[in-house]
C-alpha positions as CSV (number, residue, x, y, z in Angstrom):
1,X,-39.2,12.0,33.1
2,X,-38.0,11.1,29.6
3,X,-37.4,7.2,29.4
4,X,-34.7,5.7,26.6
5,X,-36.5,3.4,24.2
6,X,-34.4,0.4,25.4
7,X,-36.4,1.4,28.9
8,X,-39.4,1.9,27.3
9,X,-39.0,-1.5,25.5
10,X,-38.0,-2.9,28.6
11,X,-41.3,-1.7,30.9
12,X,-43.6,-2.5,27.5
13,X,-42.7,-6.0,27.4
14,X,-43.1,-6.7,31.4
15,X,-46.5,-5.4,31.2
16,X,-47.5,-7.0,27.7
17,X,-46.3,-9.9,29.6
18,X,-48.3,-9.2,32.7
19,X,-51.7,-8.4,30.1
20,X,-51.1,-12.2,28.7
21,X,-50.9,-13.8,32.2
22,X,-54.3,-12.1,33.2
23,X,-55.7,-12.7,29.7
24,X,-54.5,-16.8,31.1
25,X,-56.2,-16.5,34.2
26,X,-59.7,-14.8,32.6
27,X,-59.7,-18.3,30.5
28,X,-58.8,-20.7,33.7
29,X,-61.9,-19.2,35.1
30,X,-64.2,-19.2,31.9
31,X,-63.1,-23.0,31.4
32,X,-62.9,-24.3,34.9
33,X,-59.5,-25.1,35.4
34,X,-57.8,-25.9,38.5
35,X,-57.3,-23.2,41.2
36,X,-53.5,-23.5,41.3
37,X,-53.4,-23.0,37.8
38,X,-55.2,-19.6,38.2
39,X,-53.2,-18.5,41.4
40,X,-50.1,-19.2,39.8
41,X,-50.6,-17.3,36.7
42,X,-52.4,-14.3,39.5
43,X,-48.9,-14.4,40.9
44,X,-46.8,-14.3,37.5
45,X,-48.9,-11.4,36.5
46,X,-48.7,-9.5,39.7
47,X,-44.6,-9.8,39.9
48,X,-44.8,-8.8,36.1
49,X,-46.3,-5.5,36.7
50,X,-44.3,-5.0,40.3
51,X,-41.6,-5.4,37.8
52,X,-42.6,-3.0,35.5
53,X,-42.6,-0.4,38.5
54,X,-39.7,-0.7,39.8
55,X,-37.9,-0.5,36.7
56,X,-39.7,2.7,35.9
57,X,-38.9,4.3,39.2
58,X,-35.4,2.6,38.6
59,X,-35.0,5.0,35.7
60,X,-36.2,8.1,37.4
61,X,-34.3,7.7,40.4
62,X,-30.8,7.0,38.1
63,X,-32.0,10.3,35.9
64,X,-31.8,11.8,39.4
65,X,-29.0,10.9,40.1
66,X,-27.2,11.6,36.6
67,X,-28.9,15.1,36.0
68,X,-29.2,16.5,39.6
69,X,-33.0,16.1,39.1
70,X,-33.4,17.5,42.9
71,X,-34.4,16.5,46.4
72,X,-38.3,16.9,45.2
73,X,-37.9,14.7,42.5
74,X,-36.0,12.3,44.2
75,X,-38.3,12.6,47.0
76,X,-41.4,11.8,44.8
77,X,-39.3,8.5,43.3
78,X,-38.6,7.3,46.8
79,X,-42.3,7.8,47.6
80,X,-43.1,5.9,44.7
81,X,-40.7,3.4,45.5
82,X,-42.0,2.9,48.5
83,X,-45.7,2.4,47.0
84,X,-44.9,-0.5,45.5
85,X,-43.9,-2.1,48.5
């Protein structure tokens, strides 16, 4: 699957985002900070990357759609897709 750069820009930001969060909750636990702090940067990161995902099967499934990419394609996004669940 070939991905524009705005995509690619798109997903790469969402999971830089995601890598800062976790980097956040590495020093919570190395300092000692509170657990809500931690869980709530845990959950940030995690809806980051389920971001990231989606938009990436997102793309596939509209280049599907677009270019006739066929029912085993599709079939392999919706699988995907559903992964994430």
């Amino acid at each position: 699957m070939q991905m524009s750069p705005e995509d690619l820009t798109q997903v790469r930001n969402r999971l830089r985002r995601a890598q800062g969060q976790l980097d956040a909750v590495i020093r919570a636990i190395d300092s000692g900070a509170e657990c809500q702090e931690m869980v709530t940067q845990v959950a940030a990161c995690s809806k980051a990357i389920q971001r990231a995902g989606f938009l990436l099967v997102a793309t596939g499934m509209r280049q599907c759609v677009t270019t006739a990419g066929g029912e085993d394609e599709l079939a392999g996004l919706e699988k995907t897709l559903l992964s994430l669940a």
